[in-house]
C-alpha positions as CSV (number, residue, x, y, z in Angstrom):
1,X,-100.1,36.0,-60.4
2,X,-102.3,38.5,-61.9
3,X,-105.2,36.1,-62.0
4,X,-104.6,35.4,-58.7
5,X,-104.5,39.0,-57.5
6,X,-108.1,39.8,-59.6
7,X,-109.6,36.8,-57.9
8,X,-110.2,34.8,-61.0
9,X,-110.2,31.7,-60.0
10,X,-111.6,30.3,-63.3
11,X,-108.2,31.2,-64.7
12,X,-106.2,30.6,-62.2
13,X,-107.6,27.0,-62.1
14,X,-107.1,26.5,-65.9
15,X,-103.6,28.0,-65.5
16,X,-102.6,25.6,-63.0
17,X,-104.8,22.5,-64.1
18,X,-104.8,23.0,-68.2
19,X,-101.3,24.7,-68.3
20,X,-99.2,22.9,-65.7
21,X,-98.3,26.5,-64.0
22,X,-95.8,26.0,-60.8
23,X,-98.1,26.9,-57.8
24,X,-95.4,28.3,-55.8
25,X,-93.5,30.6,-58.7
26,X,-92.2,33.8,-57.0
27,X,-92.6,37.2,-58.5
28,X,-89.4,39.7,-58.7
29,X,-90.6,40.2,-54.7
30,X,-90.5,36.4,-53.9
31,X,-94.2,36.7,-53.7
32,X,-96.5,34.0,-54.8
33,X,-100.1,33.6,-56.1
34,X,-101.1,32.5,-53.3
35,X,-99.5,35.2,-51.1
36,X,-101.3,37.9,-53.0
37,X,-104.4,36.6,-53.0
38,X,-104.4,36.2,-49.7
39,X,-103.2,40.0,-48.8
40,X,-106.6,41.2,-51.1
41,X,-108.9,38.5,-49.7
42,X,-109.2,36.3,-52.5
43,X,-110.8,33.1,-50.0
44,X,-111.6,30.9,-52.9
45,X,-108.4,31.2,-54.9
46,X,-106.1,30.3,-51.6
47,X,-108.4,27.5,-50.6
48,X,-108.0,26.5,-54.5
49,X,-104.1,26.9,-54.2
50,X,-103.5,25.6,-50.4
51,X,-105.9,22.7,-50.5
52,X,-106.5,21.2,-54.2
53,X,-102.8,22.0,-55.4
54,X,-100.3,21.8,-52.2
55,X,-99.1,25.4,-52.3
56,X,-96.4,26.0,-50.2
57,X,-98.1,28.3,-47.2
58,X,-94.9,28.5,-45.4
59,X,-92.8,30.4,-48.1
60,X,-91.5,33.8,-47.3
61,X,-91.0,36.6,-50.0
62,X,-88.1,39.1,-50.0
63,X,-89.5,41.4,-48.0
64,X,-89.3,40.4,-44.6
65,X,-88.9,42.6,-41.7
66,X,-89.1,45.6,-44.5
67,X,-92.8,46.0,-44.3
C-alpha cells in the first residue's frame, strides 16, 4: 500500500510479482493499492495493477457516502 501511494512502481511490481502480494488486499479503510494510487495520480502503478495483474477496479472501501 505504501508503495503504491509513493508511486514506486519498481516495488510495487517486485511486491506483487517476486512476493506473491494479494492485489486487492484492503487497508483498515477497505482501501486498496490501487484505490490510493489512483486518488494521488499514480498512472503507471494503476495501469500496472488494473491491466498486468487483474485488480479488482470495482471494489468499494468503507467509506462510502461518508466522504
Amino acid at each position: 500500500m505504501v508503495a503504491a501511494t509513493g508511486g514506486h512502481i519498481d516495488v510495487v511490481r517486485f511486491l506483487v510479482i517476486d512476493c506473491g502480494a494479494d492485489v486487492n488486499t484492503k487497508d483498515d479503510y477497505g482501501r486498496t493499492a490501487l484505490m490510493v494510487a489512483a486518488t494521488v495520480g499514480h498512472i503507471e502503478v494503476v495501469r500496472f495493477l488494473v491491466i498486468d495483474c487483474g485488480a479488482d477496479v470495482n471494489t468499494k472501501d468503507n467509506l462510502e457516502g461518508q466522504h
